[in-house]
N, C-alpha and C positions, 0 to 999 in steps of 0.2 A: 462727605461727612454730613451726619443729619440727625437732627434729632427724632428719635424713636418714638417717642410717646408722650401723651399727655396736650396740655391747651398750643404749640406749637408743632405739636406731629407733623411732621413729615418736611416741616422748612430745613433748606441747606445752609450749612455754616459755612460763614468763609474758615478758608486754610491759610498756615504762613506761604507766604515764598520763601522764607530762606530755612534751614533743616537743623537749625537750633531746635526748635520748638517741635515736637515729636505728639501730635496726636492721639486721643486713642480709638481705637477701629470701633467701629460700629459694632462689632460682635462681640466684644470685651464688655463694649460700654451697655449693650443690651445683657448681656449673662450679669454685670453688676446688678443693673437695677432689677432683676427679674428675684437677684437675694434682698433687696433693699424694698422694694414692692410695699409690702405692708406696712412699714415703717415711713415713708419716703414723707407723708402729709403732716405737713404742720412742722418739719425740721427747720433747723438753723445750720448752713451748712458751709464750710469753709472750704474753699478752694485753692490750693496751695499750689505753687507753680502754674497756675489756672492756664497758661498756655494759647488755647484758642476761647477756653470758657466753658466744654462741653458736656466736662461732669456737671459742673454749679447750673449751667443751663438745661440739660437735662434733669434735674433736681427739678426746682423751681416750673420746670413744665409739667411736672409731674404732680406738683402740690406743695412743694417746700414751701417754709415762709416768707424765708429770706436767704439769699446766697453772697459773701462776701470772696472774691476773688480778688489774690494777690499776686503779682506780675510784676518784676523788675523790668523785661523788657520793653522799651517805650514801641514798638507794633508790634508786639502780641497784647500790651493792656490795649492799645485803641482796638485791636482788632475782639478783645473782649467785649470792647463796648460795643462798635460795630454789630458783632453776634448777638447781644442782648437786644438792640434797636430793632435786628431783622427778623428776632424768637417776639417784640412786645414784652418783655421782662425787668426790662430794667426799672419800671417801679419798683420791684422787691431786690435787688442788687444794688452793694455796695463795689466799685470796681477803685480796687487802689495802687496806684505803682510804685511799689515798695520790695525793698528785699527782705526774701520768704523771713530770714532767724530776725532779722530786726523785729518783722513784723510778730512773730511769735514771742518774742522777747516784751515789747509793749501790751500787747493783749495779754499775757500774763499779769503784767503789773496792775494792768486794769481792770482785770476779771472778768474779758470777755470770755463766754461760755456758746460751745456750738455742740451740737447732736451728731453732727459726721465733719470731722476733719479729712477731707481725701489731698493723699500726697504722691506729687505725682512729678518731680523733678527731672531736670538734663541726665541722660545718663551717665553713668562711670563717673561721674566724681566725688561720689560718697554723699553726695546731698540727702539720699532719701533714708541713710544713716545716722548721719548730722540732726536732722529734723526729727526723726523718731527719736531720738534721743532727749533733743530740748521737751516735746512734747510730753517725755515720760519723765521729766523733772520736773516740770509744769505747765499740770494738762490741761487742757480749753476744753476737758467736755466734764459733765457729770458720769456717774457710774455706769447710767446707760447706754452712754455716746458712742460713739466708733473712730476708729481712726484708722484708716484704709491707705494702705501705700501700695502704689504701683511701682514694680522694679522688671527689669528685663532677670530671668531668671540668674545668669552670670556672676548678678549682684549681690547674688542669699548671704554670701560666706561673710559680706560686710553685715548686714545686719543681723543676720544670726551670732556674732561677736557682739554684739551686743549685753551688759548685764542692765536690763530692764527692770527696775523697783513698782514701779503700779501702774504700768502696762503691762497685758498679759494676751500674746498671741492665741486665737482661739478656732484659727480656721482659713486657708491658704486655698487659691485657685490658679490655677494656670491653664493660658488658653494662650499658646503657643511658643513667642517668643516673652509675652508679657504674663506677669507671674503680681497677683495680690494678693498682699498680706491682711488680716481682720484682724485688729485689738481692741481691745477695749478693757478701765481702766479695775484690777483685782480689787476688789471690794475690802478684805484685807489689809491690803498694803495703802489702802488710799483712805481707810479711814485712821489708819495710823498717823497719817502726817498733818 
C-alpha cells in the first residue's frame, strides 16, 4: 500500500498485522480520488474508522487542509501516526483514539464542520449503517460536503433500509469486492431543519 499522489507520491504505508483492520486497495483508493481530483485542495476531511490512515493521508498529500482520523483501535491509531510521520503530514493531522459514534456525537454538539466525511468501518456489523445514519441526523458537513462510505457490496440491503431525511445518495461505484456510496446533504431537507 502506497500512496498514489501528491507531496508523498510514491512512499509505502505500513499495514496491520492483525486482519481487523481491512485496507483499501490501491485501485479503489486511486478511482476515488481520480472522482475527488478537483475538489481534493483546501478540504477538511474526516476520516472515520481511519484504519491505517490512507484515505486522510492520501487527501492531505493531495492538497487537503487538514485531515482528522478517528481510530478506536490502540495499533491502528499509532500505526496512523506512524503513516503520517513516514508521508511528512502530520502538521495538518489531527489523530484521535476515540470511538467513531462517540466521536460523531461530540463533533456535532460542537459544530465541527468537514468537506468529505469518508466512512469506512469493520465489516458486517452494521457500522457503516449506524454511522450513515448519526451523520444524517447530524451532519458534519455543509451543503457541499460529501460523505463517502465504503461497504463490501453484501452490505447494500443494510443501508439502503435506511430512511435518510437530509442525506441524499447521488452516485455509487463499485470496484470489485468494495462498493462506495456518494451523499451529500439535500438542500431541501437541510434547510428545513
Amino acid at each position: 500500500m502506497r500512496v498514489i499522489s501528491g507531496s508523498a507520491r510514491g512512499r509505502k504505508l505500513k499495514t496491520p498485522k492483525s486482519s481487523e483492520t481491512r485496507p483499501i486497495m490501491d485501485r479503489v483508493k486511486t478511482a476515488l480520488f481520480d472522482i475527488l481530483t478537483p475538489d481534493i485542495v483546501g478540504m477538511r476531511v474526516l476520516d472515520l474508522f481511519a484504519g491505517t490512515g490512507a484515505v486522510g493521508i492520501e487527501a492531505l498529500s493531495r492538497g487537503a487542509d487538514a485531515a482528522t482520523f478517528i481510530e478506536r483501535s490502540p495499533d491502528a491509531w499509532r500505526l496512523v501516526r506512524e503513516n503520517l510521520a513516514l508521508t511528512n503530514l502530520s502538521d495538518r493531522a489531527e489523530v484521535l483514539r476515540a470511538d467513531a459514534f462517540a466521536f460523531l456525537q461530540q463533533a456535532a454538539a460542537t459544530n465541527r464542520r468537514y468537506d468529505l466525511v469518508y466512512v469506512a468501518p469493520p465489516q458486517y456489523a452494521g457500522l457503516a449503517a449506524r454511522a450513515l445514519a448519526q451523520l444524517d441526523e447530524a451532519p458534519l458537513t455543509e451543503t457541499d460536503g460529501l460523505v463517502i462510505v465504503q461497504i463490501d457490496p453484501r452490505e447494500r440491503a443494510e443501508v439502503d433500509a435506511l430512511t435518510l431525511r437530509q442525506l441524499r445518495r447521488y452516485d455509487e461505484r463499485r470496484y470489485g469486492s468494495t462498493l462506495l456510496l456518494f451523499y451529500t446533504l439535500d438542500e431541501e431537507s437541510h434547510a428545513t431543519n
